[in-house]
C-alpha positions in Angstrom: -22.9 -19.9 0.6 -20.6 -19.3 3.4 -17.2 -20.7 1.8 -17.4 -18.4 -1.5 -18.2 -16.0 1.1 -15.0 -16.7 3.6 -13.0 -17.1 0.6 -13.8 -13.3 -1.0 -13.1 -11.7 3.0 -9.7 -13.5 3.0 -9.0 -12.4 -0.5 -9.9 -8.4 0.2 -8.2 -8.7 3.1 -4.8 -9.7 1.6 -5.9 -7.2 -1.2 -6.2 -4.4 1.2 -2.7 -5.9 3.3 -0.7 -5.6 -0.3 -2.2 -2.3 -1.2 -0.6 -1.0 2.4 2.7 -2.6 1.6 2.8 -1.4 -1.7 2.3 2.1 -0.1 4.9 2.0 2.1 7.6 2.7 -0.3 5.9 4.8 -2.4 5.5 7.4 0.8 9.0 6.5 1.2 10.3 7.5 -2.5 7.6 10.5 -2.0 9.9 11.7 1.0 12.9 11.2 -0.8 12.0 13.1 -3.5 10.3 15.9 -1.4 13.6 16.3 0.5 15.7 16.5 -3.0 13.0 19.7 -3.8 14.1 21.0 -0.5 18.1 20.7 -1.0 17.6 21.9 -4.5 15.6 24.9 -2.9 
């Protein structure tokens, strides 16, 4: 019971790790974009 169980904790947390880092650049394009609206503006 405790390896299937250590085994799902490591995989949610590398889950959660890659949902961060796939955040990152879409903040990043987010600003971008938000900073073209305001140079259009």
């Amino acid at each position: 019971l405790y390896i299937p169980f250590t085994v799902f904790s490591i995989m949610m947390f590398l889950f959660i790790i890659f949902n961060f880092l796939s955040l990152i650049p879409i903040m990043r394009k987010i600003d971008k974009f938000s900073i073209k609206d305001f140079d259009l503006y």
